[in-house]
N, C-alpha and C positions, 0 to 999 in steps of 0.2 A: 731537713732537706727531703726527706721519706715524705710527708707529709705535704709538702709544695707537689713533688711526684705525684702523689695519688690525685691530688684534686686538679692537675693540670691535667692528668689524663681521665679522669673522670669527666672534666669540661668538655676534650677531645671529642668524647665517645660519645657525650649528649649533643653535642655539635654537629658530629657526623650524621648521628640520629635522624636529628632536624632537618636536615640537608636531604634524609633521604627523604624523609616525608614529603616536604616540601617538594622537591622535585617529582615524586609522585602523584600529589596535587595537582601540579603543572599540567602534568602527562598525561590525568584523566580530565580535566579540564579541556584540553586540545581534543582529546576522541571524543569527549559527547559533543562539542561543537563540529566535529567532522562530520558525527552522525543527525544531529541536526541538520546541518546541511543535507546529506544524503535521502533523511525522510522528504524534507520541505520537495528535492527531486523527483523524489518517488511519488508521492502524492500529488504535484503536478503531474504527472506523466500517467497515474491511476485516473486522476479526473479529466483529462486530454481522453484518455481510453475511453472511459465512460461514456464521454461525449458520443464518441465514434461507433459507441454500442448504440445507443441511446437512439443516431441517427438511424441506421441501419433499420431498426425494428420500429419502425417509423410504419403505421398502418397505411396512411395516404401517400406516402414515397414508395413502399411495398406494393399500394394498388396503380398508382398509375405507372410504376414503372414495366408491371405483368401488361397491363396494358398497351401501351408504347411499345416495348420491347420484345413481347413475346406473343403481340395480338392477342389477347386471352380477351374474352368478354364475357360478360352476364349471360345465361341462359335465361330464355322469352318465358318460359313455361317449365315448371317442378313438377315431376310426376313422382310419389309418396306410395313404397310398397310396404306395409304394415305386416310383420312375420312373428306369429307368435305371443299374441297377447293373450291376458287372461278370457276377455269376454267371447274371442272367436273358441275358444277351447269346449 
C-alpha cells in the first residue's frame, strides 16, 4: 500500500507540475500577442508621425507658405561684404 502512496503522489506532483508549466505557457503566449498588438499600434502611429514631420519640412510648403503668409519675398539684389580673408591681409 506504501508503495501505490508514493507513486500516486509522485504522479500528483508531476501533474501539478505540468499544469504549472502549461498554464505558464498559456500566460506568456497571451502577453507577447498583446505586445504584438501594441508594437503593430505604435509603429502605426510612429509612421502617421513621420508623415506629419515629413510634411512640415516640406521646402516648397515652407516657401510658399513664408510667402502667402508672411509676405516674405526674394531680395532684387545681394550685396557681399568679404571680412577677413587671407589675400586682403
Amino acid at each position: 500500500m506504501k508503495k501505490y502512496a508514493w507513486c500516486f503522489f509522485l504522479v500528483l506532483v508531476l501533474a501539478l507540475v505540468h499544469l504549472f508549466i502549461v498554464t505558464s505557457s498559456v500566460g506568456l503566449k497571451y502577453n507577447a500577442a498583446s505586445l504584438k498588438i501594441k508594437y503593430g499600434k505604435l509603429y502605426a502611429e510612429s509612421r502617421r508621425l513621420n508623415y506629419f514631420v515629413a510634411k512640415k519640412e516640406n521646402l516648397s510648403r515652407i516657401d510658399s507658405m513664408a510667402v502667402s503668409k508672411l509676405g516674405m519675398v526674394y531680395p532684387e539684389k545681394i550685396d557681399y561684404i568679404v571680412i577677413g580673408t587671407k589675400e586682403t591681409e
